[in-house]
N, C-alpha and C positions, 0 to 999 in steps of 0.2 A: 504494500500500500504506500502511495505518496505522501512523504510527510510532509504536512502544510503548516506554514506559518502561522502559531498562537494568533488569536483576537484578529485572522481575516473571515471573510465570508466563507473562504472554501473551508475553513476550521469548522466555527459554526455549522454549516452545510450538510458538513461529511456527519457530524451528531444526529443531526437532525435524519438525516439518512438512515444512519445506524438505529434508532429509534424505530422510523418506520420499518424496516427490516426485521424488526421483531415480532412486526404485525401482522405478519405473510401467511397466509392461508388462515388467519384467527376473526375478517374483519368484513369480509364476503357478505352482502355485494357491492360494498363502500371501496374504496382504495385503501393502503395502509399510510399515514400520513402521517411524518414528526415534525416537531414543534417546538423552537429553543429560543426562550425569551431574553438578553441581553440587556445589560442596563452599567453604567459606567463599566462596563470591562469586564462583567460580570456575569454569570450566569444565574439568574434569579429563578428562572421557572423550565422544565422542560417536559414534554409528554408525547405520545404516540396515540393513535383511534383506538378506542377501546375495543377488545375483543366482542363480536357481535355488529362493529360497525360502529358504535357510540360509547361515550363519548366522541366527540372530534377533535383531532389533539388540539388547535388554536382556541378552543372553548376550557380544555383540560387543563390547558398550560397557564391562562390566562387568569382562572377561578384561583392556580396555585400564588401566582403575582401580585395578585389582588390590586392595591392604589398603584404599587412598584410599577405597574404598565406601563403606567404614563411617562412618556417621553422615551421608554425604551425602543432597543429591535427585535424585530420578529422575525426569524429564521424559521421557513416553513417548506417543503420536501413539494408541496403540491400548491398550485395557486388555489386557496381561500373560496370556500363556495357562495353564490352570490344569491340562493334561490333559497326559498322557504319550505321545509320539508317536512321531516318530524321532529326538527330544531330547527330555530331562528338562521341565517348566513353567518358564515364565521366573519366574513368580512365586515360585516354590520359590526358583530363584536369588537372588532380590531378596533374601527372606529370609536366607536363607546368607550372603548376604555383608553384613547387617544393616545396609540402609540406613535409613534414620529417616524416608522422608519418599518418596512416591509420587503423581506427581501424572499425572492420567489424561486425555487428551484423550475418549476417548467409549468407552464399554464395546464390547466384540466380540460380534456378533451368532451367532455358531458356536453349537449350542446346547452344546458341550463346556466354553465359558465363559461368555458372557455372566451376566456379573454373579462369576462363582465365583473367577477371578483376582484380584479384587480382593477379596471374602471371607478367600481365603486370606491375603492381606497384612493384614487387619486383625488376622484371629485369631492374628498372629504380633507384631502390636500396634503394626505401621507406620503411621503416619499416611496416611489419601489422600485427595487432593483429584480429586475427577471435576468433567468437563463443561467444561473450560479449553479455547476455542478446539473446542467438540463441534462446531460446524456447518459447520469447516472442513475437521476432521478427518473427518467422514462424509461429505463432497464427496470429496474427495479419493481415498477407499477407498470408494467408490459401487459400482464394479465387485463388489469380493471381496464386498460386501454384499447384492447381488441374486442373486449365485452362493447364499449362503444363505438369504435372502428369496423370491425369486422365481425359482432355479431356473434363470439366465440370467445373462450377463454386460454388463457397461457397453456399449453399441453405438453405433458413432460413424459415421456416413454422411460420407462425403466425395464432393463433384461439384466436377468443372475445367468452365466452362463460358464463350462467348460470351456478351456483355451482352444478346443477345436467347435465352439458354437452352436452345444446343446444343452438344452435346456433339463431334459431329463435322459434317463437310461432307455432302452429297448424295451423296458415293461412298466416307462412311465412314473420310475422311484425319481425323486428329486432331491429329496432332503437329506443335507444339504450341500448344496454345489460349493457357496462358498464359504467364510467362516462366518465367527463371530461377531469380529469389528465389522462386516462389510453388513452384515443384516443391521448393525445397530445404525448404520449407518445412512439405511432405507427409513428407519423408523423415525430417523432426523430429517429427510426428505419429504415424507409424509407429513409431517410435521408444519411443512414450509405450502401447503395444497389446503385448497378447501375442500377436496373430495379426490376418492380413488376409484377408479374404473375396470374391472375387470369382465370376464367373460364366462359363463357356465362352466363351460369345458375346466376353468384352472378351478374353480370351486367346487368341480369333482373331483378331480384329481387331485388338492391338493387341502381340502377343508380348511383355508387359509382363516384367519377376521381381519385382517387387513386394516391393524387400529395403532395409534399411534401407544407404545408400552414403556419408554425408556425417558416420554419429560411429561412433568406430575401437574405443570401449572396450566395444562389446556382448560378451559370450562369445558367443550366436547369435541366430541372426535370428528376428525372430515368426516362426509359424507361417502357411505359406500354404495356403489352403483357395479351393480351385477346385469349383462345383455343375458337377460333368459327367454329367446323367443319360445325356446321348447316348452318351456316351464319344466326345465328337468331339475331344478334346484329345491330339495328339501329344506323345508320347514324347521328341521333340527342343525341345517348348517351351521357351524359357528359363525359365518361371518353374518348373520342377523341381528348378535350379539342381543344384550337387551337394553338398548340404549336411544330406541325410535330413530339409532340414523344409520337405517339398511334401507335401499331404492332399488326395488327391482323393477328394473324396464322389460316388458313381455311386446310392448308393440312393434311394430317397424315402421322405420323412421325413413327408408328409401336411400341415406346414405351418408357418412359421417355430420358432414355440412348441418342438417338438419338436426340430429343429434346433438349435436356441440349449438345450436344455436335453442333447441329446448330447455337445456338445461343451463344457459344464461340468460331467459326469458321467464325459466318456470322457477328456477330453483336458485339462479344468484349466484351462479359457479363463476368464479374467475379466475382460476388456478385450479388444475385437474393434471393429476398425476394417474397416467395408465401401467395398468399391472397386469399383463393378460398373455396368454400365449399366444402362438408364433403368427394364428393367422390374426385374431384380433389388431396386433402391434402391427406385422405388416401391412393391413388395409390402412394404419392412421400414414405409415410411412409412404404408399407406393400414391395416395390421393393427397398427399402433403401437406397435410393439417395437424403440423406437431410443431415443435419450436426448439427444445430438446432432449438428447437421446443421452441415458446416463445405462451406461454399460459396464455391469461389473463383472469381472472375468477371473476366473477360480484358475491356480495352478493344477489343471487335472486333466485325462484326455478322458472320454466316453468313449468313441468310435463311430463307425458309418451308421451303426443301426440305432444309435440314438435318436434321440429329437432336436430336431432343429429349431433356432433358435426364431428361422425366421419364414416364411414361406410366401417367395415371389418370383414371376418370372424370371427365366433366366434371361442374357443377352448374347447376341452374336460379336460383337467386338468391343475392346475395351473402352471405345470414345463415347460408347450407350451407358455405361458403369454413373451410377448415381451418386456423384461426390459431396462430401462430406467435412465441415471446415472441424479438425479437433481442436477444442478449449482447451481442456487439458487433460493428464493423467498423473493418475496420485497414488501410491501403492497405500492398501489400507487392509493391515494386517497380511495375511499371506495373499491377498488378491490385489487384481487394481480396479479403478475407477474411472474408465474414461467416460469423457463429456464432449456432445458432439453438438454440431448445428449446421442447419444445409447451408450448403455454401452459396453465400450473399453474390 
């Protein structure tokens, strides 16, 4: 990480980021938004959107400041919402408690603000600075931004797989391909999602619950979505848990697009991590409706008659081959971790 100079914006900034970052997959179907209130050189107040969506952190941070507001800065991850909802505008608030100085990581793509949060604080004659740390702050909030751009949520493929790219044995045993640290390390992932996605077929084979087990302070767990057109999924699966957040989808939806655009209309998804076998994962890959691909890969061989990890046509020459930009790779415990994204 870039170390930034104490008492600049991108200082400030990068907190406020880090904040929101905490709120990732907890805040569905709001954005995760932080909030760092400054005041002689100081940090007087700071907050993130509450888990469930609310609080909003410029309301949170602000109640913490109390009179200290006035005349400070407001370093905030997401521009300030301008519209009346099931709270007052944050940016009203800003106003009200007459802070001097609003600085903006990237305007809100909602058409309810984009761009009019910030209007409003000018014509109330705050100072604001936009675009501080924009490209980190629209990484970050990618999800809530395609829920209003495209209709769809951030989608993250995850495969546990042999070093030769199968997922199970010849008779379908899987457990376990890789170790310890690498499963705790899905449950850290799941973690960062508002919902997980699977397919009949692995909830046969593998009686998964697909629940986040390894961090204590969630209030609940993402949302599990099981494709059971068969309705072959029993009642006793564990993954129904008893916690009212198991989604079984029995209809057909015609094809991913629609799928992905139900469940940020019905249900507020904007971050969806898929956990499914070889054909589910490849139709999100070969129709390219994913964003990315986290690939853990176990020191071990299976063989030919294993399972495959992925199943799509094959090609006739190498210039047809589907490339693939890697983020990175991390060894974690006896396995690794690569992270992919289609190349831009």
């Amino acid at each position: 990480m870039t170390c930034l100079p104490e008492e600049s914006d991108e200082y400030y900034m990068a907190r406020a980021l880090e904040l929101a970052a905490q709120g990732l997959g907890r805040v569905a179907p709001n954005p995760s938004v932080g909030c760092v209130i400054v005041k002689d050189g100081h940090v007087i107040a700071e907050a993130r959107t509450g888990d469930g969506g609310r609080p909003h952190a410029e309301t949170e941070a602000l109640a913490m400041a109390g009179s200290e507001a006035e005349g400070s800065h407001v370093y905030v991850s997401l521009e300030p919402c301008a519209h009346t909802g099931k709270t007052p505008p944050c940016a009203k608030a800003l106003v009200e408690a007459s802070v001097e100085k609003v600085i903006v990581a990237c305007k809100d793509p909602d058409e309810r603000v984009n761009g009019q949060g910030i209007e409003m604080l000018r014509n109330a004659g705050i100072q604001v600075v936009e675009n501080v740390m924009r490209r980190e702050a629209e990484e970050l909030n990618a999800g809530f931004f395609l829920t209003r751009l495209e209709n769809r949520p951030w989608i993250t493929l995850k495969t546990a797989t042999s070093l030769d790219g199968k997922i199970a044995t010849r008779t379908g045993h899987s457990k376990w391909i890789t170790g310890t640290d690498a499963r705790e390390a899905v449950h850290r992932l799941r973690d960062q999602h508002d919902a997980v996605l699977t397919g009949s077929g692995t909830v046969l084979a593998d009686d998964p619950q697909m629940t986040v087990r390894i961090i204590m302070d969630r209030t609940e767990m993402p949302l599990r979505i099981i494709l059971d057109r068969r309705r072959r999924v029993s009642k006793e699966a564990r993954i129904h848990g008893n916690d009212g957040r198991c989604l079984i989808l029995q209809e057909e939806y015609g094809d991913l697009s629609s799928l992905m655009s139900y469940l940020v209309q019905e249900h507020g998804i904007t971050r969806l991590m898929v956990e499914a076998g070889a054909t589910l994962t490849s139709s999100f890959i070969v129709e390219g409706i994913w964003d990315e691909l986290f690939w853990f890969r176990a020191p071990v061989m299976i063989g030919d008659d294993g399972q495959s990890a992925l199943k799509m046509a094959g090609i006739d020459v190498m210039q047809d081959a589907m490339r693939l930009q890697r983020l990175s790779i991390t060894e974690i415990g006896h396995d690794l971790l690569e992270i992919y994204r289609k190349e831009p």
